[in-house]
Phi, psi and omega in degrees: 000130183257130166280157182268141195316342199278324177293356195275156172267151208234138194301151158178136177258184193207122156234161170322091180089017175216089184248183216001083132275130184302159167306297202285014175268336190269348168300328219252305160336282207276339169339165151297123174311332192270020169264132188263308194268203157317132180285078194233154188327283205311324199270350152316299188318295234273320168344309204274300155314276177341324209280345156269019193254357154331070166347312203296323186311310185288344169267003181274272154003296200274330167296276167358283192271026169255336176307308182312321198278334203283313199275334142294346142285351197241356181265330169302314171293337169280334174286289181331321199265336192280322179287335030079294203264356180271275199015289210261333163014295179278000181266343163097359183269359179276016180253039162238336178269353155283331190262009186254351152310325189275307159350306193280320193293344155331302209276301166326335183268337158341299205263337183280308146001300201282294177316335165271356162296341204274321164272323157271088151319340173299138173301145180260153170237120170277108149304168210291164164227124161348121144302124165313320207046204207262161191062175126002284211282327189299314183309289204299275212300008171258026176258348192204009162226036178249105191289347190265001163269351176304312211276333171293350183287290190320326160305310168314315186275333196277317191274339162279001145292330194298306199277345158327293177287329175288341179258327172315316198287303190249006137297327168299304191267345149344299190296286178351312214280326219271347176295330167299324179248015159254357177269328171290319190275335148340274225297330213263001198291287198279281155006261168298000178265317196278001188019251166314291199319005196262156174264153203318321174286340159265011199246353203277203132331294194282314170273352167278299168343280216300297141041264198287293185316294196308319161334301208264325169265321177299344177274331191263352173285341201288294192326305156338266209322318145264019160264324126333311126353265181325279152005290170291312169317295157341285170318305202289321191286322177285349150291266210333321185280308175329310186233005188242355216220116124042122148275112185301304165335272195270052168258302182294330171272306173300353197269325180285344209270289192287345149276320172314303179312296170321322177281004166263320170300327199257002126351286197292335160320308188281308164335279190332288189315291195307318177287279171003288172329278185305344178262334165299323173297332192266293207273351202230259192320314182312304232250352167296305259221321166297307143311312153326311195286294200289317176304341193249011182260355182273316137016290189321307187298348219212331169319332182255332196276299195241085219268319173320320168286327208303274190319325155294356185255327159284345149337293175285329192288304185311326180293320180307289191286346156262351148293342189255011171247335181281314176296002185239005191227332150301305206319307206304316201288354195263323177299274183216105185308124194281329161316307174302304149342291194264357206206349196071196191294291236259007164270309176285029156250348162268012177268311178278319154329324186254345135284344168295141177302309173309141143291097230227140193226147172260139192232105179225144192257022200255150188300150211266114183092005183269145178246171195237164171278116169352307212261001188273278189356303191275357199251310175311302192314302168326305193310298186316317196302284161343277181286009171272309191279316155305302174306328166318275205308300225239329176284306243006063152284113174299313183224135198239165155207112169302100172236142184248165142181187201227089185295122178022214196270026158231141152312118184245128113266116189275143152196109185238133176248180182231029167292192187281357190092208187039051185268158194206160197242123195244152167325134172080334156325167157299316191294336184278323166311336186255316166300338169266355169262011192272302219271334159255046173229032186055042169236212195234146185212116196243104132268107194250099169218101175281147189291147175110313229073195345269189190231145187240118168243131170256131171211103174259132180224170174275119182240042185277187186278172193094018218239163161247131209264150196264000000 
C-alpha cells in the first residue's frame, strides 16, 4: 500500500517549548549560512563562484584586517599592564593595574562580539560577569574570582596568534589572485597598445596559452579567497561563542541548578517560619491561656468563700488575656503584617520605623499606591524587620534609613545605620534566612558593613509584571 504525502509519517524531535520539527526544517537549519536555495551541490558551486561578488565576503575581508590591529593592540596592551601590575604586586598598586587589564580585556570581548557581527548577523549574548555589589572587598572579588572575566584575558591571548595567521593565510591569498589577473590584463593591455609591435616571443601561441591559464586561476583563486574570508569568520566566531558568549546548554543547566537550590532555601524558610510559630505558640500564648484557665478556675472556687481574692485572680485572669492576645497579634504580625496586606510596602515600612528604638526615616521613590508582587513584599518587609531589629541589638546606632524604589522590572530595598559595623551573614543566622528567602525569589542580598561602620544592607528582588499582586 502506497501512501499519500500527506499519510506518510513524518521524522520529528522534541524540544523545550518547540515540537515536531521535521528532519527537513532541521536539514534546512543546520545548512551553511551562505546557502540562499536548497541545499544541493549545485547551489554550493554557484555560491562559490558567486562569493566574490558577495557583500559578505569583502566584509569578511574586512573584518580579518581589522581584527589583526584589535588583536594586536589589545594583546600588547594587556602584556604591559599585566607585566607592569606583577611588578608592583607587593606595594599592593599592582592589583588595581591588573584589574584595570581585565577591564580592557572586557572591553575587546565587547568589540570582538560586534565584529563577528560583521558577517554572521546573529546576535552573540555575552556571558553574565559578577556585580561588584557594595565595598572594597565585593569590588576585588567579583573582579579577580569572576571566571567569565578570566576567559575575556584568555581570549585576548588566545586571539592574537589566530589573527595573525588569518590575515597572513588571506593576504597570501588575496595578493595572489590579484597579482594574477592584474597581470593578464597588463598583457593583454600592453597587446593591444603595441599591435605589430609586440614581439614575437609574446605573440606566438604558448604565452597567450600560460596567459589565459593565469587568468583563469586568478579568478578561481579571487573565489578561494572569498570563500575563505568567510569561512575563516565562521571558525574565529565559534572561538568567540566558546569563550565570550553563554552556552544555552549550560546557561540552562546553571538555571535549572539555581532554582532548585532556592526552591530548597525557601522550603527551609517555611520549616523555619512553622517552627518559629510553633514555639511562640508553645513558650508564649499556650502558657498564657494555661495561666488564665488555672486563675479563673481557683476564682471559682473562692467567689462565696473569698470574694476579694476572688477578684484578684480575675484580675490576674484578664492581665493573662490581654497577653495572650499581644502575643498572638506579634505572631499574627511576625507572619504577614494586616498593613501590608491592606495598605502596602511602604506603609507597612513606615509601622516598622516607627517602632524601632533607632530613630529611623523612610526614603521612598515608588508612585504613591503602587504595589508589588505578594511574596516581594513579604520579603522586602522580612527584610527591613530583620535588619531594624539587628541595629536594635547590635549596632549602637544613632541614626538608621530605609530606601525603596524601583530600578527597571526590580525592587531595590536599602536599610543603612551609622552603627559600629561588622555584620556578616553566618550559617543559621537571620541574615542568612533573608538571603535564602530573597535569592529565592530569584534576588540578590548584599552586605557592606566594614568594621567602624557604617553598614549598608542591598536587596533585590523581581518585580516584573506577571507576579500576582497582593
Amino acid at each position: 500500500m502506497v501512501l499519500a504525502p500527506s499519510q506518510r509519517p513524518r521524522l520529528a524531535c522534541c524540544s523545550a517549548g518547540r515540537r515536531g520539527v521535521s528532519l527537513c526544517d532541521m536539514m534546512t537549519t543546520l545548512k551553511p549560512s551562505f546557502a540562499t536555495g536548497p541545499y544541493r551541490p549545485g547551489t554550493l558551486l554557484r555560491n562559490f563562484v558567486l562569493s566574490p561578488l558577495d557583500p559578505a565576503s569583502w566584509r569578511a575581508a574586512g573584518a580579518i584586517l581589522m581584527g589583526l590591529f584589535i588583536g594586536t593592540f589589545s594583546f600588547a596592551l594587556l602584556a604591559a599592564l599585566f607585566s607592569t601590575g606583577g611588578s608592583f604586586l607587593i606595594v599592593l598598586v599592582g592589583f588595581a593595574v591588573v584589574g584595570i587589564g581585565v577591564e580592557i580585556a572586557r572591553i575587546v570581548a565587547r568589540v570582538e562580539r560586534w565584529r563577528m557581527t560583521l558577517v554572521d548577523p546573529r546576535p552573540l549574548r555575552a556571558h553574565t560577569y559578577r556585580t561588584y555589589g557594595h565595598g572594597l572587598r565585593a569590588a576585588a572579588e567579583a573582579e579577580f574570582m569572576d571566571e567569565n572575566r578570566w576567559r575575556d584575558v584568555i581570549y585576548v591571548l588566545v586571539s592574537f596568534p589566530l589573527t595573525i595567521l588569518e590575515f597572513v593565510v588571506c593576504v597570501a591569498v588575496w595578493a595572489t589572485s590579484f597579482a594574477l589577473l592584474v597581470s593578464t590584463l597588463a598583457y593583454f593591455v600592453i597587446a593591444v597598445a603595441a599591435g605589430d609591435r609586440m614581439p614575437a616571443s609574446l605573440s606566438n601561441g604558448a604565452p597567450i596559452l600560460l596567459v589565459a591559464v593565469a587568468f583563469v586561476l586568478g579568478l578561481f583563486l579571487l573565489a578561494v579567497a572569498a570563500s575563505m574570508s568567510r569561512g575563516l569568520m565562521r571558525l574565529h566566531r565559534a572561538v568567540v561563542e566558546g569563550l565570550l558568549c553563554t552556552n544555552e546548554r549550560e546557561e540552562l543547566r546553571l538555571r535549572v541548578e539555581t532554582l532548585r537550590e532556592s526552591r530548597s532555601a525557601m522550603l527551609q524558610v517555611e520549616a523555619t517560619e512553622l517552627r518559629r510559630i510553633e514555639r511562640d505558640l508553645h513558650d508564649g500564648a499556650q502558657q498564657r491561656l494555661v495561666m488564665l484557665a488555672i486563675d479563673l478556675s481557683l476564682a471559682s472556687d473562692r467567689i462565696e468563700s473569698d470574694p476579694a481574692g476572688a477578684k484578684a485572680l480575675m484580675n490576674d485572669a484578664r492581665e493573662q488575656a490581654r497577653q495572650a492576645l499581644a502575643e498572638l497579634r506579634d505572631l499574627v504580625r511576625g507572619s504577614a503584617p494586616a498593613i501590608l496586606l491592606d495598605r502596602g510596602l511602604v506603609a507597612a515600612l513606615g509601622s516598622v520605623a516607627g517602632r524601632c528604638p533607632v530613630p529611623t526615616i523612610v526614603e521612598s521613590a515608588l508612585a504613591p499606591g503602587e504595589r508589588q508582587p505578594h511574596a516581594v513584599e513579604r520579603a522586602a518587609y522580612f527584610v527591613v524587620s530583620e535588619a531594624l531589629t539587628n541595629v536594635a541589638k547590635h549596632a549602637s546606632a544613632t541614626r538608621c534609613e530605609i530606601r525603596c524604589r524601583r530600578e527597571g522590572d526590580r525592587l531595590i530595598v536599602e536599610v543603612w545605620d551609622n552603627g559600629v559595623g561588622g555584620a556578616a551573614v553566618a550559617p543559621g543566622g537571620g541574615l542568612a534566612g533573608l538571603r535564602d528567602r530573597v535569592e529565592a525569589l530569584d534576588g540578590v542580598l548584599l552586605i557592606d558593613s566594614p568594621a567602624g561602620g557604617p553598614t549598608l544592607l542591598h536587596a533585590e528582588m523581581p518585580a516584573a509584571q506577571g507576579w500576582p499582586v497582593a
